[in-house]
C-alpha positions as CSV (number, residue, x, y, z in Angstrom):
1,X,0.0,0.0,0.0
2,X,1.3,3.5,-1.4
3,X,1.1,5.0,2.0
4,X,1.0,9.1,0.8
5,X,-1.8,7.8,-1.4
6,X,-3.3,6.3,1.7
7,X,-2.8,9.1,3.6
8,X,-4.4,11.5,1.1
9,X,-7.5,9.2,0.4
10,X,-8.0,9.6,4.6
11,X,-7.5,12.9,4.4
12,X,-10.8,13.1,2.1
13,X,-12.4,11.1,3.8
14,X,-11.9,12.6,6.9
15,X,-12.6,16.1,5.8
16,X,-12.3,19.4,7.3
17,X,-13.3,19.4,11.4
18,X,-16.5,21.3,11.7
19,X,-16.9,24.1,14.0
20,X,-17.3,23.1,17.5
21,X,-16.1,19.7,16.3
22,X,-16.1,17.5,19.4
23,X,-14.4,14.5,17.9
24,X,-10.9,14.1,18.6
25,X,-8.1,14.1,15.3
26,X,-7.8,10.2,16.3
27,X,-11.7,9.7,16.4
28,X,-12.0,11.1,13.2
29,X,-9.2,9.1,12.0
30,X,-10.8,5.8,13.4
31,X,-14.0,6.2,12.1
32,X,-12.5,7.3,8.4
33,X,-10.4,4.4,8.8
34,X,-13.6,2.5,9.8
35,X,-16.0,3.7,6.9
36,X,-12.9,2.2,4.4
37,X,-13.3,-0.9,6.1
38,X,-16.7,-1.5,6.5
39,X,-17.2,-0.1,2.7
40,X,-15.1,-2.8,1.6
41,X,-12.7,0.0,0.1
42,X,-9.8,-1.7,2.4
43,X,-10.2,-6.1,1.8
44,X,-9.4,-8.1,4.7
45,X,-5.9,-9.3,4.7
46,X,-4.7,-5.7,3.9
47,X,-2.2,-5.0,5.9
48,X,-1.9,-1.4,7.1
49,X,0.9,1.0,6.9
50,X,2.7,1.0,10.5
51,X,2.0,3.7,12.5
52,X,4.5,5.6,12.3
53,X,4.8,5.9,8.4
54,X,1.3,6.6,8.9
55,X,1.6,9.3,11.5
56,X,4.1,11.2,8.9
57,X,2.3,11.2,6.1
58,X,-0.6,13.0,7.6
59,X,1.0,15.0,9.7
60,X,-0.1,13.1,12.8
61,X,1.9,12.4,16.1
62,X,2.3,8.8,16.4
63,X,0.3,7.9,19.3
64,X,-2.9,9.5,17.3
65,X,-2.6,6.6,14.5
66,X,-1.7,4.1,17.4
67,X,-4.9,5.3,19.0
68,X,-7.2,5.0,15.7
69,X,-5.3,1.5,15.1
70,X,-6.3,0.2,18.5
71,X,-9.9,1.5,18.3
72,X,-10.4,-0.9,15.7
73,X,-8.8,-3.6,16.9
74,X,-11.2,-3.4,19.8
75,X,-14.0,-3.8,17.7
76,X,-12.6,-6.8,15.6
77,X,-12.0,-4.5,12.2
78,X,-8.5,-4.8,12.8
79,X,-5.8,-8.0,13.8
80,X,-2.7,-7.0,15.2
81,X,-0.4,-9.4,14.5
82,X,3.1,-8.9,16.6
83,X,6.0,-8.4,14.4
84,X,4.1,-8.5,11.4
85,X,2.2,-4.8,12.1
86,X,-1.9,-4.5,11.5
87,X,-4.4,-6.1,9.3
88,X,-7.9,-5.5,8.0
89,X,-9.6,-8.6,9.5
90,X,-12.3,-10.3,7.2
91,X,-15.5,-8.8,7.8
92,X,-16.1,-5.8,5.5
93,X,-17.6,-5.8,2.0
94,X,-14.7,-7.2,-0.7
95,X,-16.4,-5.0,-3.6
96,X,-12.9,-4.8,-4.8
97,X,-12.0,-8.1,-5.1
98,X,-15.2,-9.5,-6.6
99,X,-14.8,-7.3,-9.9
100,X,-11.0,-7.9,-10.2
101,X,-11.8,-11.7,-9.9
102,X,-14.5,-10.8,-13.1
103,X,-11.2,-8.9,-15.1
104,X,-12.5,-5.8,-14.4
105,X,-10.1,-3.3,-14.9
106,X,-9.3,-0.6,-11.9
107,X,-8.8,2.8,-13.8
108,X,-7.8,5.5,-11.3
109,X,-8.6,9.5,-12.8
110,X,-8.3,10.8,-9.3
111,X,-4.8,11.3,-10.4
112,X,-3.7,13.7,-13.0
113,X,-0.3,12.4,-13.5
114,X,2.0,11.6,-16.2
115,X,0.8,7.7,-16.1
116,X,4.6,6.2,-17.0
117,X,8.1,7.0,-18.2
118,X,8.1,7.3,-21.6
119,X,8.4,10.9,-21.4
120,X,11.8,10.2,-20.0
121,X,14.4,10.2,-22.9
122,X,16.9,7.7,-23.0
123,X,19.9,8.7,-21.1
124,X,23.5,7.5,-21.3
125,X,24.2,8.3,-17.9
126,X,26.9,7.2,-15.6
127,X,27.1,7.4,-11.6
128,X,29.7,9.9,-11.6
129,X,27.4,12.4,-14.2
130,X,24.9,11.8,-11.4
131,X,27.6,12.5,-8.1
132,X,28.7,15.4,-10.1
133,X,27.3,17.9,-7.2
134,X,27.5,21.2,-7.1
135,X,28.5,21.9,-3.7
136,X,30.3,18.5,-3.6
137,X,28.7,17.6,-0.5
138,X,25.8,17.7,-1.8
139,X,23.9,20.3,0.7
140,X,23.0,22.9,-1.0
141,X,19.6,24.7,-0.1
142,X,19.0,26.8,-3.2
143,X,19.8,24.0,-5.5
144,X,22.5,23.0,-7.9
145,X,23.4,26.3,-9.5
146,X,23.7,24.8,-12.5
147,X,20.1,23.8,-12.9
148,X,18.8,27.5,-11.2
149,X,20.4,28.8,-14.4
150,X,18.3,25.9,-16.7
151,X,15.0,26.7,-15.0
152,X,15.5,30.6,-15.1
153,X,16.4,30.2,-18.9
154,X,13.5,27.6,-19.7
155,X,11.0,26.9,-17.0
156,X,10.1,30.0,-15.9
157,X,8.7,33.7,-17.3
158,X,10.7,36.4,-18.2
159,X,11.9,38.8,-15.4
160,X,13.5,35.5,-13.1
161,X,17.1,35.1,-13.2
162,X,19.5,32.1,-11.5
163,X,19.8,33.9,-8.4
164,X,15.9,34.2,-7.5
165,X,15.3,29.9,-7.5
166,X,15.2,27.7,-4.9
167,X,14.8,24.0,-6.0
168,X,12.6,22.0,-4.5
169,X,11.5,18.1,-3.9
170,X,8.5,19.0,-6.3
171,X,5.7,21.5,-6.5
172,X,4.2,20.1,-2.9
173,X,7.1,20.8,-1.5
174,X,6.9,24.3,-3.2
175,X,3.8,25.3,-1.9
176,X,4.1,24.0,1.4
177,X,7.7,26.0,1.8
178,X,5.8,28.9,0.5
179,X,3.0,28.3,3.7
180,X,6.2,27.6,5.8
181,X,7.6,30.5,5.3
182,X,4.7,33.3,4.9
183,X,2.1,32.0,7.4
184,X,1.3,32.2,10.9
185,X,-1.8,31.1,12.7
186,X,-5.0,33.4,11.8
187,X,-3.3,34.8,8.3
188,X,-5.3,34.5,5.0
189,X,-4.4,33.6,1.8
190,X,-6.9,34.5,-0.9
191,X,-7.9,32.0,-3.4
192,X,-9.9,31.4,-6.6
193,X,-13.5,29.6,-5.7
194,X,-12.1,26.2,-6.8
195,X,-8.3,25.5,-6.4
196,X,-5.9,23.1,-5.5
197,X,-6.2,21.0,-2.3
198,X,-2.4,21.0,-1.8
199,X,-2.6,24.4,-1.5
200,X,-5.3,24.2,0.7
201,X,-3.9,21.4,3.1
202,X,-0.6,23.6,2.9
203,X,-2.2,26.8,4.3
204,X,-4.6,24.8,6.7
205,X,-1.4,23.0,8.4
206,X,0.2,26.2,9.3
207,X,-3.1,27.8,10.7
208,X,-4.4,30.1,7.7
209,X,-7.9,30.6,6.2
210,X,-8.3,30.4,2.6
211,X,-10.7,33.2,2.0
212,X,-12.6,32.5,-1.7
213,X,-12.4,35.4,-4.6
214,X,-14.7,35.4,-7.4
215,X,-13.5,34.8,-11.1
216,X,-14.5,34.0,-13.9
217,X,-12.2,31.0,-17.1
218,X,-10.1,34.5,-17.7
219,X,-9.3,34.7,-13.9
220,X,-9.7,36.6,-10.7
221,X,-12.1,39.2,-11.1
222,X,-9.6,42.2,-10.5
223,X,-12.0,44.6,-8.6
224,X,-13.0,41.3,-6.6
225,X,-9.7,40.6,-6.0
226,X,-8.7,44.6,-4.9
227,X,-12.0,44.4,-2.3
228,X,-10.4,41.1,-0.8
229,X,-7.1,42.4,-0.6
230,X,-8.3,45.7,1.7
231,X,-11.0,43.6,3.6
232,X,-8.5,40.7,4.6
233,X,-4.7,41.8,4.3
234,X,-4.0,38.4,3.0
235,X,-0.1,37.1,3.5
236,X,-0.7,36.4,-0.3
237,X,-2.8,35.8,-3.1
238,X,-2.4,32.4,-4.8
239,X,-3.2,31.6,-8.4
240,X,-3.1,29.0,-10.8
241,X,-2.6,30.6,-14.8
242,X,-3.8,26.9,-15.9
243,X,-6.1,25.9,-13.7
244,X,-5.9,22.9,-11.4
245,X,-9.4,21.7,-11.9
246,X,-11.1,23.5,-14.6
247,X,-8.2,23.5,-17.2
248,X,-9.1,26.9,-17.8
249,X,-5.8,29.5,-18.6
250,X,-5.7,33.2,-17.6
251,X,-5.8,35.7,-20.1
252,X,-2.7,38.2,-20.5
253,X,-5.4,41.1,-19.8
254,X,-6.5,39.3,-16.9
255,X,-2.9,38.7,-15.5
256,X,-2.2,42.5,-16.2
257,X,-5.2,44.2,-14.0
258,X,-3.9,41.1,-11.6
259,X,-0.5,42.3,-11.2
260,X,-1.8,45.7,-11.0
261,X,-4.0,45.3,-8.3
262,X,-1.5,43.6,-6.2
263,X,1.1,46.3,-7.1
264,X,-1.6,48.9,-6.0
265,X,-2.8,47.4,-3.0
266,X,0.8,45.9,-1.5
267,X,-0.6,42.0,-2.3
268,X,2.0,39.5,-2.9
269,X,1.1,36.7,-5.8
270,X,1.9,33.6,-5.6
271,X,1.6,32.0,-9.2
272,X,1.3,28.1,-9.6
273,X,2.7,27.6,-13.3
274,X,3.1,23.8,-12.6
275,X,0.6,23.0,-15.8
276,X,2.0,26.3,-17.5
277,X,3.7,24.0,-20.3
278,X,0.4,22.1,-20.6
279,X,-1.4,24.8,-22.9
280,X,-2.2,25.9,-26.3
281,X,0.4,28.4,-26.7
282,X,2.5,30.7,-24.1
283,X,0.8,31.5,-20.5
284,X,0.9,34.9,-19.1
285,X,2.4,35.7,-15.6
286,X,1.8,38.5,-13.3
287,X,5.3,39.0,-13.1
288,X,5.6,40.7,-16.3
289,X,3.8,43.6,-14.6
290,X,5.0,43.2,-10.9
291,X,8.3,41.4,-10.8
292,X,8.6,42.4,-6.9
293,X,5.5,41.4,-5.7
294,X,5.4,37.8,-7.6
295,X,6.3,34.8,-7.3
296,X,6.3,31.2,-9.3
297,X,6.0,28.1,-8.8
298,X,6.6,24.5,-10.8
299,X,8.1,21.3,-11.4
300,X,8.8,18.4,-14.3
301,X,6.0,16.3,-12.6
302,X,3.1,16.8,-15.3
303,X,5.6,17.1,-18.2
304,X,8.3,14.6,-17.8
305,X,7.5,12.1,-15.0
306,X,5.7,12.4,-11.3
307,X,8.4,9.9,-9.7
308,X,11.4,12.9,-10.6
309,X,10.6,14.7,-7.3
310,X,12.0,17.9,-8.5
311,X,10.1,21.6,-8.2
312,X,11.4,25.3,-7.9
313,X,10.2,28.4,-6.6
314,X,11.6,31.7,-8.3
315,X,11.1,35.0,-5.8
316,X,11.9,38.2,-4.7
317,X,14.9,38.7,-2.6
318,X,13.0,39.4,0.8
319,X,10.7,36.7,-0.1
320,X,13.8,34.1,-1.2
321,X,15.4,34.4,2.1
322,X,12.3,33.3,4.0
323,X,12.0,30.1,1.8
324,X,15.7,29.3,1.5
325,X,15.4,29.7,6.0
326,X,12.0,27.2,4.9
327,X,14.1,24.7,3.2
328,X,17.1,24.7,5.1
329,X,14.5,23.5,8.6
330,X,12.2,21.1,6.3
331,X,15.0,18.6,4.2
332,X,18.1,20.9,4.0
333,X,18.4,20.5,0.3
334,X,16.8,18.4,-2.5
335,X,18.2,15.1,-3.6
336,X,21.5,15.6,-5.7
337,X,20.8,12.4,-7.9
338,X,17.5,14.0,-8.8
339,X,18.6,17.4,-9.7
340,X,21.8,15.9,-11.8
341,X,18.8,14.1,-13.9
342,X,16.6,17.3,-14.2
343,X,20.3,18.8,-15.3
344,X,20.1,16.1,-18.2
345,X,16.8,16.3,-18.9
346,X,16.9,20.2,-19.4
347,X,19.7,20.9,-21.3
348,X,18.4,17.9,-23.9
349,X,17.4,19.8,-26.9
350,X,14.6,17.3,-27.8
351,X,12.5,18.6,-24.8
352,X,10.9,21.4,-26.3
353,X,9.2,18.7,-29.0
354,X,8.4,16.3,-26.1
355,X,6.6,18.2,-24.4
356,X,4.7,19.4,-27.2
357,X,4.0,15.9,-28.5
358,X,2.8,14.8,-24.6
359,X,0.3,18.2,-25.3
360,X,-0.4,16.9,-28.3
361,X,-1.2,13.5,-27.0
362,X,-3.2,15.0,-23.9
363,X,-5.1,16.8,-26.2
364,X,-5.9,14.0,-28.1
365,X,-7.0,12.1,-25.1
366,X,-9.2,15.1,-24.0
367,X,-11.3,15.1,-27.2
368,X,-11.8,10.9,-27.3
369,X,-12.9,11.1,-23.2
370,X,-15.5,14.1,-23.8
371,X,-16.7,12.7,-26.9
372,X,-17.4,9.4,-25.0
373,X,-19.1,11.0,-22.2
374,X,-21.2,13.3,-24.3
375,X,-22.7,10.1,-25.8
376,X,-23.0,7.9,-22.8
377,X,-23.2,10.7,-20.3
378,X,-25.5,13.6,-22.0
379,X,-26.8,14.6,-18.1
380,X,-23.2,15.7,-17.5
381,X,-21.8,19.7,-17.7
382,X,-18.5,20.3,-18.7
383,X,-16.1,23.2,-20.4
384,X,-13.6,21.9,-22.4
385,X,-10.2,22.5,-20.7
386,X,-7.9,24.9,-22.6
387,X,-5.0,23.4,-20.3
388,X,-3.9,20.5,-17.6
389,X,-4.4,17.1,-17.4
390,X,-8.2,17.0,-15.8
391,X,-12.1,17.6,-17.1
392,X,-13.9,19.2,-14.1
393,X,-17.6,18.3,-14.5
394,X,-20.7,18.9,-12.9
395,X,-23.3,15.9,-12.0
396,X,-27.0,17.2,-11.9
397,X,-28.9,16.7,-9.2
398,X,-25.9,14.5,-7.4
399,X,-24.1,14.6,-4.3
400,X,-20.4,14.3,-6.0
401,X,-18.7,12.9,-2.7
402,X,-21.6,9.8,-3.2
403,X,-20.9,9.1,-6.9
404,X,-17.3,8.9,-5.9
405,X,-18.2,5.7,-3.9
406,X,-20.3,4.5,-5.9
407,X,-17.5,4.9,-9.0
408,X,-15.0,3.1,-6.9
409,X,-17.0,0.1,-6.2
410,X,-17.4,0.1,-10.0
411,X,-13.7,0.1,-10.2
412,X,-13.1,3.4,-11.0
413,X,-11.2,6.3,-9.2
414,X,-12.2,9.8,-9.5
415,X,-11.9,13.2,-7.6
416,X,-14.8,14.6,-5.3
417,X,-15.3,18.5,-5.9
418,X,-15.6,19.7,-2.5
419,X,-12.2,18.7,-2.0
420,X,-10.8,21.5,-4.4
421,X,-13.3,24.7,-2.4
422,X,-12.3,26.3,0.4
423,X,-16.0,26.4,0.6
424,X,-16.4,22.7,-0.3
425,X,-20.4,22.8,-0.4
426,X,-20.2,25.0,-3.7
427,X,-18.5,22.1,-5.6
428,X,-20.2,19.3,-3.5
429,X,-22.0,18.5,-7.3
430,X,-18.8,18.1,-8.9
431,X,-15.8,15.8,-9.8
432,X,-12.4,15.9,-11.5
433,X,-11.6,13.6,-14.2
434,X,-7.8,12.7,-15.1
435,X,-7.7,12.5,-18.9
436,X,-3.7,11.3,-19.2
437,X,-4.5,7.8,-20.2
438,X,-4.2,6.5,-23.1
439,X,-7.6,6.4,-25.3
440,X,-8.3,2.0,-24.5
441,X,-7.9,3.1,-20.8
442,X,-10.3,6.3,-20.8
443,X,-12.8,4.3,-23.4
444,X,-13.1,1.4,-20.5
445,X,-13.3,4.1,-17.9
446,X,-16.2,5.5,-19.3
447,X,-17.9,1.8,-19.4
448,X,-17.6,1.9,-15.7
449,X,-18.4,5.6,-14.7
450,X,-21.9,5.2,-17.6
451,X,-22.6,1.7,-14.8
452,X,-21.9,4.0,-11.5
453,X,-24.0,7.3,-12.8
454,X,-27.2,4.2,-13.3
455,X,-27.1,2.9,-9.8
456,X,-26.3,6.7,-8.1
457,X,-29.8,8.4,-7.2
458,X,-30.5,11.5,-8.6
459,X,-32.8,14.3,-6.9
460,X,-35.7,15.8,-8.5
């Protein structure tokens, strides 16, 4: 068992703690724990990630998992079996293992990844290319500086140089530096209505509020945005040029009156261009208008391969100090092996035509998937995504948090709305659809999700 994807399936399931919430974190952790038992999403015979990897991954202490582990063990949900760790005990509802035993296949859209390595272009490679660390030690919180100089040239906008990145282990890590390093308990950071949960579960760990702005596919709505700025004093604005759901892209209008609002009202923008290269044509950045009051974000994840951990952040000096102090407290420096790779993989001069061609592919994908679920699926709403990896759709008269069980049971995997909303009942009638499989995979996907949508009930 993948335990971060374990960890981030009980995060959903657990949810945000209501106001005046009386359960403890470990009773809400037991009785998500419980529900994926009892729902047959978790067979008997599973065998649980120890308590420890557990506790890290959400963010837990220790004795909180040991606590939710033991809970159901009292109740006979759970066998713990000495040396061996804990294990679901037969009981629940095997849903999963009934349609795996028919050849059903599993298709998992919840995840809007690059789905295997064949972006990756064959290397030559030898251990010393990959030792060749610059420091030689190998601790270096800003990075190599010979791939700062690779991303300032090619990965980010205009107005960066070498001397304003920090790498990072991915975009996560990115945007939870970035939270790290701005927030303390009671700030705000302003947000569009729907965004991305990392973000969210970022600015939620360190005790901020992520206060909803209205937009519309071009954007924040720029007098919106001003009004939020002056109400809240936010510790910074964050914003996604292609959008992570709706695949919509900012205009360059819209990212001019941003930048200016933030220049006139003292905001700080933090941009998330982690699907910038995912796009038809180039995406506009705030920093072209307000290069000291932005800053970006990104990684090789959704163009090259999600298993390279490797991210940046490019900022403003005052802002760059604050991460590298971040960095230096979380992991000290990212992986040397990875960054000599990302070295590699930059300065090939194939990528540009890669990356273009995996476009071209998603693209490709996009237009068989919709086409399918227009024709098997005509009650669902969707706007064609301009960018990304992901269809964000809306399920009339559906609770999408329901249909997401009742998909999985069919053997498919997709993405409850309210997870991407600060306000999550305003997207509780929606889902997010990966569309990075290949067109056999997305075609039998849409057998499975046409099966869920006839058993879910609908409202009048």
């Amino acid at each position: 068992m993948d335990v971060e994807q374990f960890a981030v399936v009980l995060g959903e399931r657990m949810g945000r703690p209501r106001r005046n919430e009386r359960r403890s974190r470990g009773e809400r952790l037991s009785d998500a724990l419980r529900d994926l038992v009892e729902g047959g999403e978790l067979l008997a015979e599973t065998r649980l990630p120890s308590e420890r990897a557990l506790a890290d991954a959400l963010g837990f202490s220790r004795g909180t998992v040991a606590t939710a582990y033991l809970s159901l063990h009292r109740i006979g949900l759970v066998e713990r079996r000495h040396g061996s760790g804990s294990y679901v005990r037969a009981g629940g509802r095997p849903t999963f293992a009934r349609w795996l035993r028919e050849g059903t296949i599993v298709v998992d859209l919840a995840k809007a990844a690059v789905p295997d390595t064949t972006l990756l272009p064959h290397t030559a490679l030898r251990v010393e290319d990959l030792l060749d660390s610059r420091p030689p030690d190998g601790y270096g919180p800003t990075g190599d500086p010979r791939l700062r100089e690779l991303i300032a040239a090619h990965e980010l906008p205009a107005g960066f140089t070498a001397d304003d990145v920090v790498v990072t282990s991915g975009a996560q890590q990115a945007i939870h530096l970035i939270a790290d390093a701005l927030l303390v308990p009671g700030d705000r950071v302003l947000v569009e209505p729907t965004t991305y949960p990392g973000m969210l579960a970022a600015a939620y760990r360190f005790g901020a509020e992520a206060i909803p702005v209205p937009g519309d596919r071009h954007g924040f709505d720029p007098e919106a945005l001003r009004a939020a700025i002056r109400r809240h004093r936010p510790a910074y604005v964050f914003s996604l040029p292609v959008h992570n759901p709706t695949g919509a892209v900012v205009s360059a209008r819209r990212a001019k009156a941003i930048a200016r609002v933030a220049a006139e009202e003292g905001g700080l923008l933090v941009e998330d261009r982690t699907l910038a290269s995912l796009a038809d044509g180039p995406v506009a950045s705030a920093i072209e208008h307000g290069a000291d009051r932005t800053v970006c974000l990104g990684s090789l994840s959704k163009t090259t391969w999600g298993g390279l951990r490797l991210g940046w952040i490019a900022a403003p000096p005052g802002v760059r100090s604050l991460l590298v102090e971040a960095k230096q407290r979380t992991d000290l420096a990212t992986s040397t092996l990875d960054q000599q790779l990302a070295i590699h993989l930059l300065r090939d001069p194939g990528r540009p035509a890669r990356v273009g061609e995996w476009f071209a592919d998603l693209t490709r994908r996009r237009d068989h998937f919709t086409a399918e679920l227009a024709e098997r699926l005509p009650e669902w709403e969707w706007t064609t995504p301009r960018g990304g990896l992901s269809l964000w759709a809306r399920l009339p008269g559906v609770d999408g948090e329901d249909f997401v069980a009742t998909a999985l049971r069919h053997g498919v995997a997709v993405s409850p709305g309210a997870v991407f909303a600060p306000a999550p009942h305003t997207a509780g009638d929606r889902i997010r659809l990966s569309y990075a499989w290949p067109e056999p995979v997305l075609s039998q996907a849409v057998d499975l999700l046409e099966a869920a949508w006839r058993e879910t009930p609908k409202s009048a």
